[in-house]
N, C-alpha and C positions, 0 to 999 in steps of 0.2 A: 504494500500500500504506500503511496508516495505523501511527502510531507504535507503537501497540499490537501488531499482527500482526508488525514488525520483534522488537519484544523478547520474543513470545514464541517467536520463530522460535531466538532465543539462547541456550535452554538445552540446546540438543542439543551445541553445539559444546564440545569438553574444552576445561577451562579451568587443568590442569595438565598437557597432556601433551607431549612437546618432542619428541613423532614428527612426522613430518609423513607426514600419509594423502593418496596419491595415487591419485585415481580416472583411470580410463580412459576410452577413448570408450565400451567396451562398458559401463562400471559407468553412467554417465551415459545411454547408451541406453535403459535400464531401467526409467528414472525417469520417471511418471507427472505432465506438469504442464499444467495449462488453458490456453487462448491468451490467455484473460482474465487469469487469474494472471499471464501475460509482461508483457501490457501495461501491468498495474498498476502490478508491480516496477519496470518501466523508469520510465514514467511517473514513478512516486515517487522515481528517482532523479535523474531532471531538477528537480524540484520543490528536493531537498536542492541541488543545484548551485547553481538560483540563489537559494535562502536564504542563501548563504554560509557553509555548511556541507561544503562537499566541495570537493575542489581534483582539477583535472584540467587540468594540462598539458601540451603541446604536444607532440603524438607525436615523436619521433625516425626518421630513415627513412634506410634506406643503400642503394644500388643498386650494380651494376658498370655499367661504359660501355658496354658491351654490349646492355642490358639484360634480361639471360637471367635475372635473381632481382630481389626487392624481399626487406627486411625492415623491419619497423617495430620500437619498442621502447616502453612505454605503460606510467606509473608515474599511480597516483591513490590517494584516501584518499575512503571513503563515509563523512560526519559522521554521518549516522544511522544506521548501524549498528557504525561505531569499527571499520571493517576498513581496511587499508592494502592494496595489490595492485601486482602487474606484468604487464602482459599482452608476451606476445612472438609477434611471427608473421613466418613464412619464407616464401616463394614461388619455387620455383624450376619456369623451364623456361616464362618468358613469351613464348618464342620458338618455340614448340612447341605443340601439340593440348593439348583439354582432359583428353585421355588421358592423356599425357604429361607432364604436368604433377604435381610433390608440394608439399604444402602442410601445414603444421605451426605449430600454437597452441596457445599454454598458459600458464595463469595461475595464479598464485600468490597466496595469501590470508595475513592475517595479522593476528590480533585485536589493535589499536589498545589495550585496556584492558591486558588479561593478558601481551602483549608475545611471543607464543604463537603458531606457524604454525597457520592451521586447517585448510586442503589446495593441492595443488597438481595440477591439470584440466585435462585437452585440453579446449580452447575453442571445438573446431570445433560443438560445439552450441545452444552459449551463442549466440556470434557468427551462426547459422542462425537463432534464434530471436529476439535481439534486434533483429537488424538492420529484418527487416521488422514486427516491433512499434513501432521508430522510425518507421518509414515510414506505419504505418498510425495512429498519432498525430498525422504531419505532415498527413494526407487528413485526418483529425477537423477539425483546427484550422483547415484553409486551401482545402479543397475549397469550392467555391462551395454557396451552401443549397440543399438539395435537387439534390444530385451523384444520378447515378443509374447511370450508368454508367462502367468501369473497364477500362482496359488494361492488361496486362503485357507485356512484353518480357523475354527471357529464359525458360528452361526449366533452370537450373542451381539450386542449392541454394536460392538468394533468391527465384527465379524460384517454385517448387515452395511457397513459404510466404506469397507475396504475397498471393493473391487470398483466403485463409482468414483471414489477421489483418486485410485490411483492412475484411472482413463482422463481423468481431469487432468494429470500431466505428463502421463505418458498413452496420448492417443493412439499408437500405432499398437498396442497389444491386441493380439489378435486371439488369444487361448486365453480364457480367463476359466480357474477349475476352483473347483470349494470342496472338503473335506469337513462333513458335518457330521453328530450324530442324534441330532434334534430335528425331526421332520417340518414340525412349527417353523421352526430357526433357518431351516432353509427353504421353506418357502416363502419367509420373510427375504431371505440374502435378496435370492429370485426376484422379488417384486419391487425391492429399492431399487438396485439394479436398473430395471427393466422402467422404472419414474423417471431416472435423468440419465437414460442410452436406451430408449424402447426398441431399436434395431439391436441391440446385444441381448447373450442370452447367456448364461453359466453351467459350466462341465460338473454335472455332479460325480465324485471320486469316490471309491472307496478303498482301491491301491494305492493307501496314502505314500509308499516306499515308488512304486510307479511313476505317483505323480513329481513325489517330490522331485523327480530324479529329471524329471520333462521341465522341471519349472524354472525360469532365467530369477524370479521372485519368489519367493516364501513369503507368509505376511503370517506372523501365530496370533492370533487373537481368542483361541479358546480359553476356558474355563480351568480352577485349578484341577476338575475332576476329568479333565479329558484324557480319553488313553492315546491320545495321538505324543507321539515324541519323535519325532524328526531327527535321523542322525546326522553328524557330521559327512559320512561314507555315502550315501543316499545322494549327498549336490552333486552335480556337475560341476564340473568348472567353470568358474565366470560367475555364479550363480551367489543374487542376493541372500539375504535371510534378516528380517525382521522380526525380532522378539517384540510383542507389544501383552499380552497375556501369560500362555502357557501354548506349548504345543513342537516344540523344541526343545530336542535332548542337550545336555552340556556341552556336547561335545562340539555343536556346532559352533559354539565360541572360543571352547580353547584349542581348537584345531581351524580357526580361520585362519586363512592369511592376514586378515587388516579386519582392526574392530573398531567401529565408529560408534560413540554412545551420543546422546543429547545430554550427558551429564555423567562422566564418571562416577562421579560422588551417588549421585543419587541412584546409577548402576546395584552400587555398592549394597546400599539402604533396601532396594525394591525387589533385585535379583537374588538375592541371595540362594535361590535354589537352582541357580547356574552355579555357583562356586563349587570347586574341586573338593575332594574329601578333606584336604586341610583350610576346606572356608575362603580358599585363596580364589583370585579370579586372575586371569593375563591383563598385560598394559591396553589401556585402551591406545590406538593409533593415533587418534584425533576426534575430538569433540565436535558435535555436528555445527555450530554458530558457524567457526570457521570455514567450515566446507559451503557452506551456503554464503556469506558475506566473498565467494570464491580467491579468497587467502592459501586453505589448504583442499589436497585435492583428496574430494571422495573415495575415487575407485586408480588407483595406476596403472593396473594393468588387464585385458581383456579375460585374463584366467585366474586371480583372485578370487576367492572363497572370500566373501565377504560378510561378517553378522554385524548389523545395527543395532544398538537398542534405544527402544523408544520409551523414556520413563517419562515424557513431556513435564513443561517448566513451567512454573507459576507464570511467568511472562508470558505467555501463550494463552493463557488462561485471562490474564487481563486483558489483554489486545482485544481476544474475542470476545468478552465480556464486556467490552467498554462498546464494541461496535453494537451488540444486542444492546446495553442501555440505550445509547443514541436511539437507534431503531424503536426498540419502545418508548420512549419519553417522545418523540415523533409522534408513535399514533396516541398519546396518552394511555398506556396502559399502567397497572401497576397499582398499590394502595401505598397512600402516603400517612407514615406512621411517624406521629412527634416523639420517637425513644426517649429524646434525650431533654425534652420538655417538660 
C-alpha cells in the first residue's frame, strides 16, 4: 500500500472522540475487501518493519501443564500509519475436537498522533485473512520460477483461504491439490475457491506422499490433530514448504536447504514441535521483512529445499486492522462505548 492510500485512509478515523467503537465479528463480516487489497496492506507493513519504522516485539505466551489452553499477548506500533495496538488471543480445549474447541481474538487500536482509541475488533478475521496473505507472499518470493503447481493441507479456516491468495500472486499455477480429512472442510476449500476464481476448481488428494512429491508449494494449514506429516524425502527439489499450522514433519526444516521465518524468535515460541529431540531448531537463513523490502534474496537457487515459516506479526495485524476500522467507521458501523468515562 503506498504512502499516499495510508493517509488518505486517515480521515475517517475521529480524531476527538475518547469513545472507543467496538466492532464485532458480525460488523467486520460485512465489510467488503479484495485479496489484492490484503496483500498489499500486509505487504506494506513488512516493508515499514524493516524500514525501521515499526516495532514488533516478541509475542508473550502462557500455557497450563496440561496443555488444554494456549494464550498469546502481542503489543506493536505501525510507523506509517502512527497506530499503537495489542492483539490478544485465547485457545482453549487443545485436548479436544475441533468442535470443541473456543477460541477468542481481539485487538485494540490506538492513534499514535491524537493519543485517541480508534476501535477495539475481534481479530478472528483479520488473522483469516492475513495469515494466508503472508503465506502467499512467502510463495511470490521463494517459490522456484515458474512454480506451477500447489498443495494445501488442511481444510480449517487457513486451509479455506490458501489456494485463493496464493493465485492472487502467483496467477500462473495451474494444479492446485488439497489434502483434507473433513468432508465439510473441503467443500468449504471448494466453494471459497470457486467465489474469487469460479473458472478454477481443486484436486482433491488423498496420496498425501504422491502429492506432496508433484507439488512446487506445500502450504500446512491443518489442525494439531491431523495425521498428515509431510516428510522432508517426499519434496522435490526446488520445492517450497510453508508451515503455517501443522501438517509437516520436522524434518522438513532441518533438512532444508535455506529456512526463511517471519520471525525467528517467534519460530522459537510457536514451533516448538518442529524442534529436534534436544528442543534445538537450525539457523534461520533470513527473516522474511528482508526478503520482501528485496534487500535479501528469498530462494538462490532453482533446486533449494526451501521451508518458510509463517508465525505472522502483530504488524500485520495492525495494518489490517486499521484498514477494517477505516472501512467500518466509513459505513458507520460498530457501538460506541464510553470505557473510560
Amino acid at each position: 500500500m503506498t504512502e499516499t492510500t495510508v493517509a488518505d485512509e486517515a480521515h475517517s478515523i475521529p480524531a476527538d472522540d475518547k469513545n472507543l467503537r467496538i466492532l464485532s465479528t458480525t460488523d467486520l463480516a460485512g465489510i467488503d475487501i479484495s485479496l489484492a487489497d490484503v496483500v498489499a496492506t500486509v505487504e506494506g507493513a513488512y516493508r515499514t518493519l524493516h524500514a525501521g519504522q515499526s516495532d514488533n516485539p516478541r509475542k508473550l505466551t502462557v500455557k497450563p501443564d496440561d496443555g488444554h489452553s494456549v494464550s498469546y499477548a502481542m503489543l506493536g506500533r505501525d510507523g506509517s500509519r502512527n497506530v499503537v495496538a495489542i492483539k490478544t488471543s485465547y485457545k482453549h480445549g487443545l485436548d479436544k475436537g475441533r468442535d470443541d474447541q473456543h477460541y477468542y481474538t481481539a485487538l485494540t487500536l490506538y492513534d499514535d498522533i491524537t493519543g485517541l482509541p480508534v476501535a477495539m475488533m475481534d481479530c478472528g478475521r483479520i488473522g483469516s485473512l492475513r495469515t494466508p496473505a503472508v503465506s502467499a507472499l512467502l510463495a511470490r518470493e521463494c517459490a522456484r520460477p515458474g512454480a506451477r503447481s500447489a498443495l494445501a493441507i488442511g481444510t480449517g479456516t487457513q486451509g479455506r483461504l490458501a489456494l485463493p491468495f496464493l493465485l492472487t500472486t502467483l496467477p500462473d499455477l495451474d494444479r492446485l491439490m488439497l489434502f483434507g480429512t473433513h468432508p465439510e472442510g473441503i467443500d468449504a476449500v471448494r466453494a471459497e475457491l470457486r467465489a474469487h476464481f469460479p473458472d478454477r476448481d481443486v484436486e482433491i488428494v488423498t496420496d498425501l506422499r504422491a502429492a506432496a512429491a508433484d507439488a512446487d508449494i506445500v502450504v500446512a494449514t491443518a489442525g494439531a490433530h491431523t495425521p498428515a506429516a509431510v516428510e522432508a524425502g517426499w519434496l522435490k527439489p526446488g520445492a517450497l514448504s510453508i508451515l503455517v499450522g501443522h501438517g509437516l514433519a520436522p524434518s522438513t526444516l532441518h533438512r532444508a536447504d535455506r529456512v526463511v521465518a517471519t520471525s525467528e524468535a517467534q519460530m522459537k515460541v510457536t514451533g516448538t514441535d518442529m524442534a529436534d529431540d534436544n528442543g534445538e531448531f537450525p539457523s534461520v537463513d533470513t527473516e522474511f521483512p528482508p526478503v520482501v523490502a528485496g534487500i535479501t534474496a528469498g530462494r538462490r537457487s532453482d533446486r533449494e529445499r526451501i521451508f518458510a515459516y509463517n508465525s505472522g506479526l502483530v504488524v500485520t495485524d495492525i495494518a489490517l486492522g486499521h484498514r477494517f476500522a477505516q472501512l467500518a467507521l466509513d459505513q458507520g458501523l460498530g457501538v460506541q462505548v464510553p470505557l473510560w468515562q
